[in-house]
N, C-alpha and C positions, 0 to 999 in steps of 0.2 A: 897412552901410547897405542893403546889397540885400537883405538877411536881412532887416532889419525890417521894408524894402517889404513883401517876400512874407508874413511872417507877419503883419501888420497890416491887406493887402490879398484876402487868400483867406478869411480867417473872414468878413469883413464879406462876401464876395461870396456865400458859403456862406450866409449869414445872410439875405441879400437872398433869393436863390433860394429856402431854405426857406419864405420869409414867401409868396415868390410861390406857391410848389407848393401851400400852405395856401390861400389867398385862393382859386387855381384850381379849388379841392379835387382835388387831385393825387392825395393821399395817399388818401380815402377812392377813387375810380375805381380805385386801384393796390391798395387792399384787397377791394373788390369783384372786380375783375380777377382776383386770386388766391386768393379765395372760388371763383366761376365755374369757373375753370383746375382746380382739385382737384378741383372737384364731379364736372368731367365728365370726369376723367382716370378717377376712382373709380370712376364709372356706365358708363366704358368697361371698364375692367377686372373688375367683376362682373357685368354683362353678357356679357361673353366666357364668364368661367369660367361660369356659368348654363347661358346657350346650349351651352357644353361640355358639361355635367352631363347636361341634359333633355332637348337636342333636338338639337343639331348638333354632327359630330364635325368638328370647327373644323382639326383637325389634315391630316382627308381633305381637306377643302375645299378649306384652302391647296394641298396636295398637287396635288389634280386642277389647280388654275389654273396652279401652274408646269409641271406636264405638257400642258395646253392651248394656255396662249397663249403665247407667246414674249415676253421681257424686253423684248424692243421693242414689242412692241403695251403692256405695261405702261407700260410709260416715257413712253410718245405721249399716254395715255389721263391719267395723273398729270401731265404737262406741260400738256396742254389746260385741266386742273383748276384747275392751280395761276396759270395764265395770267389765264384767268376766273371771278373769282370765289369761286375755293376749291371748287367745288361736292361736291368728294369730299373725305374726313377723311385726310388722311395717312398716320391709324393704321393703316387699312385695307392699303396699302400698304408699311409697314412689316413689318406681320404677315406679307403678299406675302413680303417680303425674307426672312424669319427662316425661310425653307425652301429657299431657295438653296445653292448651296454653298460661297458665299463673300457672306454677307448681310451684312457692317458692309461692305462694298467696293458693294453695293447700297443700304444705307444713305445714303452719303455721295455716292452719283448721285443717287438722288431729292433729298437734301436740293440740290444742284448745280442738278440741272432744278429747284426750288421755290425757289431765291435768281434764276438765269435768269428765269424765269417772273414775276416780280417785276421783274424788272430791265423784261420786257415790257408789264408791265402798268403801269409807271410812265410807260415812254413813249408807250403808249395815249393815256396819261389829260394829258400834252402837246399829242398828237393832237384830242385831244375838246373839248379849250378853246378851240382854233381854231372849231368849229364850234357856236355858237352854242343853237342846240337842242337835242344831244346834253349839253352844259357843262349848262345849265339843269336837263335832265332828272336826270344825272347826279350833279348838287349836290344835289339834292331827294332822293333816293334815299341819299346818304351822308353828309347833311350834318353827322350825328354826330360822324363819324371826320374831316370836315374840321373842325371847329370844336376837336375835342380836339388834333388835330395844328396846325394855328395858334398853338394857348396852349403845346404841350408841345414840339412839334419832336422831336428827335430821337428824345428818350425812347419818345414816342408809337409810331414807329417798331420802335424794340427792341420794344414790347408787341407789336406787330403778328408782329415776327419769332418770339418763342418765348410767345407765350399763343393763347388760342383765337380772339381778335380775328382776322378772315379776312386774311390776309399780301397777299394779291392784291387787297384792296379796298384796305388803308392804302396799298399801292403805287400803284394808282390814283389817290388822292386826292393820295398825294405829288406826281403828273405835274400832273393837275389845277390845283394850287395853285403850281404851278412851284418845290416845297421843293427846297433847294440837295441837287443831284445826288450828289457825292460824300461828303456827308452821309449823304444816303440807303444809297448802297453800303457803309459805314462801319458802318452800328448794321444794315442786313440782314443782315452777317455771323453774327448771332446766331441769324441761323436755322439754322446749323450746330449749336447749340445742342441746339435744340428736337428735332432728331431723333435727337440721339446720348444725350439722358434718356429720351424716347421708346421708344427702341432697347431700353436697358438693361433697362425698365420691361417692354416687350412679348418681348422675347427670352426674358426670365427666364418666362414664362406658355408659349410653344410650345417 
């Protein structure tokens, strides 16, 4: 009997949800999304090697920054980023890593402080609801990413954690919109993800 439940009850729910992801248009934003996501993963990686070839020897560069500035001014500067905004690529940072002497262990800090940093920025955006003006501004400014996250929830989320969607804005909007908490901490784990493909992707280039 319980077997039937389940088998007669999960297609149909499956069935429902597909209908809804359609109606939402789920499916093409999630094609688009991973249109985008290659474009500019490509455009980052022949870019590099370019900049390698013609103009910049990428390898010094990294070099002099880890003999300049110290893991902790990195770390603060990628924290603050990832906090607000996204305003630096993470790849950048990665690259950082891949000259260390122990870079997947630098890996998995940055991705740490950018699941934190999130964790921040969601209860920001808690913060900002309260205050009337800043909420208003703030909706106007992302209203995109709250309107996708309302229809997708979670899903929306995982995009935010390992695509080029800014991880620090959807966590914003998540706070904003009061999206249940340990949901959110649930599908952010994916952003461990995004940096250990990332990794693979830019390691194997330095």
């Amino acid at each position: 009997m319980i077997k039937y439940l389940f088998q007669s009850f999960y297609p149909r729910r499956l069935s429902i949800l597909n209908r809804y992801y359609k109606i939402t248009q789920f499916y093409s934003f999630l094609k688009n999304t991973a249109y985008k996501g290659g474009t500019v993963t490509a455009i980052f990686v022949l870019l590099l090697i370019g900049l390698e070839i013609f103009l910049l020897d990428f390898n010094v560069l990294l070099n002099n920054l880890v003999t300049t500035y110290s893991p902790k001014i990195i770390y603060s500067v990628f924290f603050v980023s990832e906090t607000f905004l996204g305003l630096l690529p993470p790849e950048m940072f990665i690259a950082w890593a891949s000259k260390l002497e122990t870079p997947w262990i630098a890996v998995f800090v940055l991705a740490t402080l950018s699941y934190i940093g999130g964790v921040l920025a969601y209860f920001l955006g808690t913060r900002l609801f309260l205050i009337p003006y800043f909420k208003t501004h703030i909706e106007i400014k992302i209203q995109k990413h709250i309107t996708n996250l309302r229809k997708w929830g979670g899903v929306f989320v995982f995009l935010g954690a390992v695509s080029p969607i800014p991880h620090s804005i959807v966590s914003l909007a998540s706070g904003l919109i009061k999206y249940n908490f340990k949901s959110y901490l649930l599908w952010s784990l994916f952003r461990y993800l995004r940096f250990i493909i990332y990794a693979l992707i830019i390691f194997g280039i330095f």
